[in-house]
C-alpha positions in Angstrom: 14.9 -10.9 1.5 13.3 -14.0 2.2 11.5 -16.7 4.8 12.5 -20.1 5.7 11.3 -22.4 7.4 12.1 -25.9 8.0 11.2 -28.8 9.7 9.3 -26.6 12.2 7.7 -27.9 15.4 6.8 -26.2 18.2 5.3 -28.2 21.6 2.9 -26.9 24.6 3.2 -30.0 27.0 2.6 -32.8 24.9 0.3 -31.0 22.1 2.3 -30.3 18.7 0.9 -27.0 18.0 3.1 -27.0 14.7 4.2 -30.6 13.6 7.2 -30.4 11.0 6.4 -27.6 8.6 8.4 -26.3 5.8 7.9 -23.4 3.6 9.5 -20.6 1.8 8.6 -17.0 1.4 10.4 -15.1 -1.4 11.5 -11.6 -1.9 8.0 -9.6 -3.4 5.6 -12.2 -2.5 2.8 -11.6 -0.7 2.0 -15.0 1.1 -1.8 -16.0 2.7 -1.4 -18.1 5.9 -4.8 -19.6 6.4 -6.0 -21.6 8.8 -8.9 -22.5 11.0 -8.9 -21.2 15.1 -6.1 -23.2 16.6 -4.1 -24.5 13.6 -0.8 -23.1 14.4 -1.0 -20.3 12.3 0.5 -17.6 15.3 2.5 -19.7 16.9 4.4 -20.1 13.7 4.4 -16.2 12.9 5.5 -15.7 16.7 8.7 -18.2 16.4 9.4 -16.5 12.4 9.4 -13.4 14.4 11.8 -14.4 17.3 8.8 -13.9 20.0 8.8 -17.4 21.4 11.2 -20.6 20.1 10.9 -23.5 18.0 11.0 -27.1 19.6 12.5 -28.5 16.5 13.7 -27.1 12.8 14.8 -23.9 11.5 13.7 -20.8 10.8 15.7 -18.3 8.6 14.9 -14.7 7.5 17.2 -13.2 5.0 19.9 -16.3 5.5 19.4 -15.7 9.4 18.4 -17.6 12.0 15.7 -16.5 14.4 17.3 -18.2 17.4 20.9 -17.5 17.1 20.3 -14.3 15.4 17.4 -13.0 17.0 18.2 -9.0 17.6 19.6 -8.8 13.5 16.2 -10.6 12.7 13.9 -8.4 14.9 16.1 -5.1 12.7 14.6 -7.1 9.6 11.3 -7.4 10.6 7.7 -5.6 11.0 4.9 -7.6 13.1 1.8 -7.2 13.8 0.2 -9.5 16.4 -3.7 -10.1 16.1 -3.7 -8.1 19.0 -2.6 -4.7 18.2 -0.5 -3.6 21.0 -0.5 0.3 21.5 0.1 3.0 24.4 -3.4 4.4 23.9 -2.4 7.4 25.9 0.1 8.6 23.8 -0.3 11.0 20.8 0.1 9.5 17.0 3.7 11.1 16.8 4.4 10.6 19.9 3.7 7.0 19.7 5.6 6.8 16.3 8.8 8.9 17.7 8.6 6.2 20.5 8.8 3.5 18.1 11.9 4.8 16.3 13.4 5.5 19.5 13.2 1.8 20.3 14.2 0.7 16.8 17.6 2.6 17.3 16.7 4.7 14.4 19.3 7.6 13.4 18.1 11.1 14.1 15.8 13.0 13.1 13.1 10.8 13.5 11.0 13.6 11.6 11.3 12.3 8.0 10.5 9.0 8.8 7.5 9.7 10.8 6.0 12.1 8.0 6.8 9.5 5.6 5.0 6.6 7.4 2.0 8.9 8.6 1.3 9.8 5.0 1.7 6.1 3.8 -1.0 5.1 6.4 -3.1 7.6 5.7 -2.7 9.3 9.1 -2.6 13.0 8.1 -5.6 14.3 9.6 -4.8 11.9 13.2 -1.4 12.5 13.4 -2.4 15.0 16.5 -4.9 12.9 18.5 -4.2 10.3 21.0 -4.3 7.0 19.9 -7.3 6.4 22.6 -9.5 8.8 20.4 -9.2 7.2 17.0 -11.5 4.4 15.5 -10.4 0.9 15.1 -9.7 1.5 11.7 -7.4 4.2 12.6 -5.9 2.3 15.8 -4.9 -0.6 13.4 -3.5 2.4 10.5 -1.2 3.1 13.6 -0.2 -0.3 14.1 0.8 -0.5 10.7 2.7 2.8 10.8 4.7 0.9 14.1 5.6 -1.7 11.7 6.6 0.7 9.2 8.8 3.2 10.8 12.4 1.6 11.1 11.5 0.6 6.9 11.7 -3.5 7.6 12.2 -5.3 4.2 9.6 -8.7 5.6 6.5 -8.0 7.0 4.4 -10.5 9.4 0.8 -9.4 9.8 -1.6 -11.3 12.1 -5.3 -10.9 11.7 -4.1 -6.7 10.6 -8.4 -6.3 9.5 -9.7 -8.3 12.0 -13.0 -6.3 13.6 -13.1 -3.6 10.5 -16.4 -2.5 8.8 -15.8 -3.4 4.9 -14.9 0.4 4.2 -12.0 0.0 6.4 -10.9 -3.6 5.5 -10.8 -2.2 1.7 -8.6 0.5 2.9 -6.0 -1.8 4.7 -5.9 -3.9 2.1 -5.0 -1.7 -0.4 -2.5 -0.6 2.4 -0.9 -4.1 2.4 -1.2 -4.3 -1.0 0.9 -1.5 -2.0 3.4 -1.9 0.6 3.9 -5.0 -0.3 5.4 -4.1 -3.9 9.0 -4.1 -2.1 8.3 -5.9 0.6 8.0 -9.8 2.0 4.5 -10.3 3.3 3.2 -13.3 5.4 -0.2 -12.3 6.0 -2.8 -14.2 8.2 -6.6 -13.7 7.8 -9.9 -15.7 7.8 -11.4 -13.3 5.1 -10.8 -15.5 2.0 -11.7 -12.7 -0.7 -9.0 -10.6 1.3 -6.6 -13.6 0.3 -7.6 -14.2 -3.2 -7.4 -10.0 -3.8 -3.8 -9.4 -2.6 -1.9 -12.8 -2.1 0.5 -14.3 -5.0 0.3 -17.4 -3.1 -1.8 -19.5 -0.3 -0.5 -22.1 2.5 -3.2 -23.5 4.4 -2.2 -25.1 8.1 -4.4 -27.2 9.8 -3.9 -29.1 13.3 -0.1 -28.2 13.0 0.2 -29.3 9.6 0.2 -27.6 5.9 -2.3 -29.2 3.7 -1.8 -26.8 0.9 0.2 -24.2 -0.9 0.0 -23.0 -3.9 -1.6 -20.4 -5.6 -5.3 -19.5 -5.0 -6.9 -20.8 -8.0 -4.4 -23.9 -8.5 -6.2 -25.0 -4.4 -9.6 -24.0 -5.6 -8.7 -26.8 -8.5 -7.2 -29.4 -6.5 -9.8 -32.1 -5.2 -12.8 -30.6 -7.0 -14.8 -33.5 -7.7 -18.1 -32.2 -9.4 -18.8 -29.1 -11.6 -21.6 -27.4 -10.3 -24.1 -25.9 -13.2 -26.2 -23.1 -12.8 -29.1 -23.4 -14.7 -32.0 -21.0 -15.4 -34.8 -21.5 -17.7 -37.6 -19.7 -18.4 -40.6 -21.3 -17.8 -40.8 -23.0 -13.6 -39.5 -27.1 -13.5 -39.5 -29.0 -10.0 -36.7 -30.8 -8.5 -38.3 -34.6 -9.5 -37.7 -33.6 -13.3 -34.5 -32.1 -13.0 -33.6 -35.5 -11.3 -35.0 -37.8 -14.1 -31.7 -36.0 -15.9 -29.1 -38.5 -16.7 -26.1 -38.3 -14.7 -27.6 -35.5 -12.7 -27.1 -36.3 -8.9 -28.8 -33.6 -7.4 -30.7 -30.1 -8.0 -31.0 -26.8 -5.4 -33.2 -24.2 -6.4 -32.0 -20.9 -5.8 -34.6 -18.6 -7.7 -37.8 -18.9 -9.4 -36.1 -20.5 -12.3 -32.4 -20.8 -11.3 -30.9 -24.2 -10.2 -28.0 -25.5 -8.8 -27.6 -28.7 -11.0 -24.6 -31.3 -9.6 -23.5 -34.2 -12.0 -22.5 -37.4 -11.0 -18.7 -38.2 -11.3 -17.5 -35.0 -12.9 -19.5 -35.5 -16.1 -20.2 -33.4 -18.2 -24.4 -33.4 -18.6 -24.5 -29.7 -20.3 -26.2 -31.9 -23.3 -28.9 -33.8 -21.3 -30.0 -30.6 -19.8 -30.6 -29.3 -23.0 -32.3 -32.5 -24.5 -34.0 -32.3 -21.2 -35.4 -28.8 -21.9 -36.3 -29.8 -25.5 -38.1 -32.8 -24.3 -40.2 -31.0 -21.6 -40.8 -27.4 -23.9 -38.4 -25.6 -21.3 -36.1 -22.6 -22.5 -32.9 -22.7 -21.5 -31.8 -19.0 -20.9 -28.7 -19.4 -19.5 -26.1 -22.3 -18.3 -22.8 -21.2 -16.3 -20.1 -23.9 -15.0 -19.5 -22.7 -11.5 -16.4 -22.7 -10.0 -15.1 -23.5 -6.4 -14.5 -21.0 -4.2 -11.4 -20.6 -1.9 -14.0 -21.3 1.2 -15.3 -24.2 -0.3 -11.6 -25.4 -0.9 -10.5 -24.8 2.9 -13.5 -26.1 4.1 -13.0 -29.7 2.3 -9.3 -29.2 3.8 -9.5 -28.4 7.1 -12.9 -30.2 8.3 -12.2 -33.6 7.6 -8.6 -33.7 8.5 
């Protein structure tokens, strides 16, 4: 069970809100879709999942297409708009029940609703109307909807968006599991969310991809400096750390800790410490620190 997408565009008046994309999704992957507001990251979840159309290309889940085949696809799928769109008046179950009705699912519906409700962890809500439960447990319920009829891909738009970090830890465990047997294109903006339970990362920006690959390959990619962190033990000042050669610039973040940046990627590890020796410093400790996925999108999607 897989995604494909080719050659994708998709036009509102004369904006390209997705300009000729192409990407793949394979069977057990768990896929990040990043992207800044406005890059064309639901448009092209909403045309994957047969809720609007494509202007150009083609989009195929499981070998088929989400225009000519759009009912088989929709049998395929589980989404999730940002949104989440529930009948807040209606009871867990009897939301759930709903949701199988409408999936066509072959009776009894009970099974399957016991099953999903203890995969969500929905035990102890199962009873209440949706409009009672938290946002945490509204967006549990949303999942369960996207669970019932069993779908083999998952598309999940912004599913922890508004959670406190208790319940963002709980869906993503969520997605994380489910996502053992499943096909998961997941869109967020909380990059530790991404590096914990996506295989891979595309990143879209103004209607084009500008990277995928995995996490730490795009953390890698374009790094032009290796930024030190330095501590000694006795205090320094930011004109000495400068008289360093090849050092380009200092930021102190402690007492005694510094951010030290070479110039050009080179490696000054040994001036520091002839540095230290010539000014009686201790060195206590020298780490190479590494770019972080937000760093990487940011030099990606600002200046494009």
């Amino acid at each position: 069970m897989s995604i494909s997408v080719k050659n994708l565009t998709k036009l509102y008046g004369e904006q390209k809100a997705v300009n000729d994309i192409s990407f793949d999704v394979q069977s057990g992957e768990i896929v990040g879709f990043i992207g800044p507001n406005g890059a064309g990251k639901s448009t092209t979840m909403k045309i994957i999942t047969g809720y609007i159309s494509q202007f150009e290309g083609n989009v195929q889940v499981d070998g088929l297409d989400v225009r000519s085949q759009a009912l088989e696809v929709k049998k395929l799928i589980g989404y999730l708009p940002e949104h989440n769109p529930l009948y807040v008046e209606m009871y867990v179950r009897e939301y759930l029940e709903f949701m199988a009705r409408s999936y066509n699912m072959p009776k009894p519906y009970k099974p399957a609703i016991n099953a999903v409700i203890e995969q969500t962890g929905l035990q102890l809500e199962q009873h209440k109307k949706i409009g009672a439960l938290s946002k945490g447990y509204r967006q549990r319920v949303g999942l369960a909807a996207v669970l019932i009829h069993n779908p083999k891909v998952l598309v999940l738009d912004e599913p922890t968006t508004g959670l406190d970090p208790n319940q963002i830890i709980e869906i993503r465990n969520l997605i994380a599991n489910v996502g053992k047997e499943k096909t998961i294109l997941l869109s967020t903006h909380i990059m530790q969310e991404v590096e914990a339970i996506c295989n891979r990362v595309i990143i879209i920006n103004k209607g084009i991809i500008v990277a995928n690959d995995k996490a730490e390959q795009i953390k890698q990619q374009n790094e032009t400096q290796s930024t030190l962190l330095v501590e000694f033990l006795e205090n320094t000042t930011l004109a000495l750390l400068q008289t360093i050669d090849g050092v380009e610039t200092a930021l102190q973040i402690s007492a005694n800790q510094w951010l030290v940046k070479p110039q050009n990627n080179t490696d000054i590890r040994k001036n520091i410490f002839d540095f230290a020796v010539k000014n009686s410093l201790t060195v206590l400790s020298m780490q190479v620190q590494e770019r972080t996925l937000e760093e990487a999108f940011q030099q990606l999607t600002m200046n494009k």
